[in-house]
N, C-alpha and C positions, 0 to 999 in steps of 0.2 A: 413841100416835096411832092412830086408830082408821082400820082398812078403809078404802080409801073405795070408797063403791056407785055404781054408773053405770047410769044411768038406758037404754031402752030405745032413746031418741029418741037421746043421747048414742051411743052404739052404733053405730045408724044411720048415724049423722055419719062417724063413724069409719071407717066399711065404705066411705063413699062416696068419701070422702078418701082410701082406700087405690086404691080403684078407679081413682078420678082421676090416679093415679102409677102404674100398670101399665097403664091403657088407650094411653096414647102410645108407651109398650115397642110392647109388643101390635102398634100401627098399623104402629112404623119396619119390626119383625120380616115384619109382611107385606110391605110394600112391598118390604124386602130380596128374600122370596124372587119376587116376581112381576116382579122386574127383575132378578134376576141369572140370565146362561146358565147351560147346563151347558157346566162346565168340565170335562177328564183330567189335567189338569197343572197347575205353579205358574202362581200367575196374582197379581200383586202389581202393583195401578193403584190411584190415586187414585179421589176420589169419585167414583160413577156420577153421571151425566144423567138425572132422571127426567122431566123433560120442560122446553118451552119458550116460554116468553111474550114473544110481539112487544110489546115498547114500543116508543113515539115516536124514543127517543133511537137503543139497538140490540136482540139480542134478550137475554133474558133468561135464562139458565143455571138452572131449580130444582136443584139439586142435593143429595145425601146429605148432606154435610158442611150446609147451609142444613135441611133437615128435621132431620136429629137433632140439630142446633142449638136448633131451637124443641121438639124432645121432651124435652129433658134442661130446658130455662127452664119447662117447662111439668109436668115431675114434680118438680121440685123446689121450685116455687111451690105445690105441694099437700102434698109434703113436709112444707115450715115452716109449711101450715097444719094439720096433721094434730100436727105437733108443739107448737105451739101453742094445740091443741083443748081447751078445758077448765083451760083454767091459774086458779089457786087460793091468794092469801095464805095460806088457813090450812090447808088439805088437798091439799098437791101432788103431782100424779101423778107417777109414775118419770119420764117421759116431759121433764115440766117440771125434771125434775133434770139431766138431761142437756142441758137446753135453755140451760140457768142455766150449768153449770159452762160451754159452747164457751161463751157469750156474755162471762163472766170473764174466761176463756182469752183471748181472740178481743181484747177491750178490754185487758187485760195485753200484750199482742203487738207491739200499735199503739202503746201508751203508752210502752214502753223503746224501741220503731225510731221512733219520731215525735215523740215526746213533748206536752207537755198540751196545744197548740198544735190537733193534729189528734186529739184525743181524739173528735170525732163523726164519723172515718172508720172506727170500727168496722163498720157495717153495709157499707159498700162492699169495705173487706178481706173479710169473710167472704162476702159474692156472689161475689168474685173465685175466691177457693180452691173455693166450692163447685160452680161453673161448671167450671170448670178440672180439677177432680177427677172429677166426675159427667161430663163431657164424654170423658175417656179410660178412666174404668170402664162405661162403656156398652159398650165391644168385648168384655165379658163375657158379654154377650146375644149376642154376633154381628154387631153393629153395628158400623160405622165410627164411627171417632171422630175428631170435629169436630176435635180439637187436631191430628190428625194433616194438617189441610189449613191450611196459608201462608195463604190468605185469609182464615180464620179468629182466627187467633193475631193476625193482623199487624191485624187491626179490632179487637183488645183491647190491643195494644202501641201505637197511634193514638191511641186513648180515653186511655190512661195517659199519652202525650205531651203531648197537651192538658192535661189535669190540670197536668204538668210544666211547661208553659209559662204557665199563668194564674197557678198560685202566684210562677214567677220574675218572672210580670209587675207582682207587688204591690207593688213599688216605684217604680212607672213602667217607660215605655219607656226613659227615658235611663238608668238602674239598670240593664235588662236588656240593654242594649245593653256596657252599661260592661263588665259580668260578663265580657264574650270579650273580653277584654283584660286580665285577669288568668289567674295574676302578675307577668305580665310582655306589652307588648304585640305583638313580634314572634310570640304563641304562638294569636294570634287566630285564623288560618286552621285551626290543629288545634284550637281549641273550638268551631268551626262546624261542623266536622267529625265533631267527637266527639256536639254535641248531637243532629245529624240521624242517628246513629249508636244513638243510644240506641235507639228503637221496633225498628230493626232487627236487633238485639243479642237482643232481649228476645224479638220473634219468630220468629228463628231459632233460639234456645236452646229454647225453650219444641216449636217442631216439629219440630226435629230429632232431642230426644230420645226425644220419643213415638213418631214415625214407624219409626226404626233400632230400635225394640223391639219392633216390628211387622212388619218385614221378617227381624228376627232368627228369629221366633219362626216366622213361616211357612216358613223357609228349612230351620231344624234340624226342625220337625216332617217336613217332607216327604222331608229327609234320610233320617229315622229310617226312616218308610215304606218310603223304597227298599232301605236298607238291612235290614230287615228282612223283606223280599221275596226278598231276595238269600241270606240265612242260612238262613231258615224257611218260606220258596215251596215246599219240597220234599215237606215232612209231607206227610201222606194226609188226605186229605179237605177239610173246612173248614178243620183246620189250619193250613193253607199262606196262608189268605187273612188271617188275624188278627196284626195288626201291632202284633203283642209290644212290640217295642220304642216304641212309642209311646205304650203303658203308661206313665203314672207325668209322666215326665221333661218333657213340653210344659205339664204341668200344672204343673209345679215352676215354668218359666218365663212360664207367662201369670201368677203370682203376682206374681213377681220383675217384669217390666217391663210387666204393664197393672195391678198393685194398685200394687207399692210400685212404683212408677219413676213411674206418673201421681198419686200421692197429692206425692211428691216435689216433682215439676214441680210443680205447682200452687202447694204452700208456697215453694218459689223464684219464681217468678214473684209472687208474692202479695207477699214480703218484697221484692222487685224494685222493686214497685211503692210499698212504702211510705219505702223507702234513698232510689229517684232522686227522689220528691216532696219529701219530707221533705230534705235535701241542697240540693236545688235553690230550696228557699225564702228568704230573708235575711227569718230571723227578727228578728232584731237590730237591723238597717236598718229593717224594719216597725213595729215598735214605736217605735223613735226619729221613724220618721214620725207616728205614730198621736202622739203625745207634743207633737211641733211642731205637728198640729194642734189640737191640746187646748189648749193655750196662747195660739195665735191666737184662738182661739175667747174664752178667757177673758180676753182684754184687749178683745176687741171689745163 
């Protein structure tokens, strides 16, 4: 297979599409510093207020968690187009190879937790993992990350509830209704229970792990500081101020629970989301409907 050459205009494209996924970095990274005080000590709070909009109803909270929301929907939509740039039946770029194999992956995933039923929720699984993933690897940059805020998670645990509740609803109301009353009817009150339990379940798993990896991770770096101050405060000169110990070890852990602990989350939540859909549909009953109506039909 031959080279392939890329044209100049191609290029261009390319530059700009990169551009267009680090200029929202870029924005949040300012905003960060032109709202955050100076701090001397631990300081572990939720999302800043960056400002306030009177509406009608009450006022309105803009906040970090709501901006780096739209920064991360907004380099990631340039992302898959930048990944997408240029794709070619007969001469395909590295780029389109990697694009092919998640999208495989991604359709293979769906197909053994859903089966062939929800075969066109591929693109909405992989929004899911890709939001969810790039939403808690942003605190790489310095950013706050959106999973780490309850109103976040719990507006994507909602969305998935919905989902959950149209598919049970495909066999009618009286089907869905019937459902809390098996296996047995005295167990009604704990499946009412259990279904409005689900979104809450789902967004407290998803914030709670991100967040206690972010309190962890602030708590032992600042440890190490003090501790460090305490051992090697003594040296002569600058010495004394360089906090050896902080060397290495915070770095081992922003790995450990802002790469692997939020690429995790994501793939649980994502698999979450395709178990309670997929589960909660009566495929069977569906079909057997779709079936009686084909039949009325064709005697009519």
């Amino acid at each position: 297979m031959k080279k392939r050459k890329y044209s100049a205009k191609f290029k261009a494209v390319d530059a700009f599409l990169i551009a267009c996924m680090i200029l929202p970095i870029l924005f949040g990274i300012m905003l960060y510093v032109m709202f955050t005080p100076e701090s001397s000590g631990i300081e572990i709070s939720g999302a800043r207020i960056y400002f306030t909009l009177n509406t009608p109803v009450q006022p309105l909270p803009i906040t970090e968690s709501q901006v780096n929301s739209w920064i991360v929907i907004i380099s990631v939509f340039f992302l898959c187009l930048y990944l997408t740039h240029g794709l070619s039946a007969t001469n395909p770029t590295k780029r389109q190879h990697i694009v092919e194999w998640a999208l495989e992956q991604t359709k293979k995933l769906v197909s053994d937790n859903m089966g062939e039923f929800f075969d066109e929720f591929a693109p909405f699984v992989a929004a899911i993992m890709m939001l969810s993933a790039f939403s808690s690897l942003i605190t790489l940059v310095g950013l706050y990350p959106p999973t780490s805020d309850l109103n976040v998670v719990g507006g994507w645990a909602l969305l998935v509830f919905v989902l959950i509740t149209y598919y049970k609803f495909k066999c009618g109301a009286v089907h869905y209704l019937k459902s809390f009353a098996e296996p047995v009817a005295f167990l009604t009150p704990l499946n009412v229970i259990s279904e409005f339990a689900t979104p809450v379940s789902m967004a407290f798993r998803h914030y709670g792990n991100i967040l206690s990896g972010s309190v962890i991770s602030v708590l032992v770096a600042a440890s190490l500081q003090e501790l460090s101050k305490i051992i090697f405060g003594k040296l002569p000169g600058f010495l004394g101020s360089i906090p050896f110990l902080q060397i290495g070890l915070p770095a081992v852990l922003s790995i450990y629970f802002d790469v692997f602990s939020g690429l995790l989350q994501a793939f649980i939540f994502a698999m979450l989301t395709m178990l309670y859909i997929s589960s909660g549909f009566p495929e069977e009953d569906y079909k057997a409907k779709l079936l009686k109506k084909s039949a009325v039909k064709a005697n009519t």
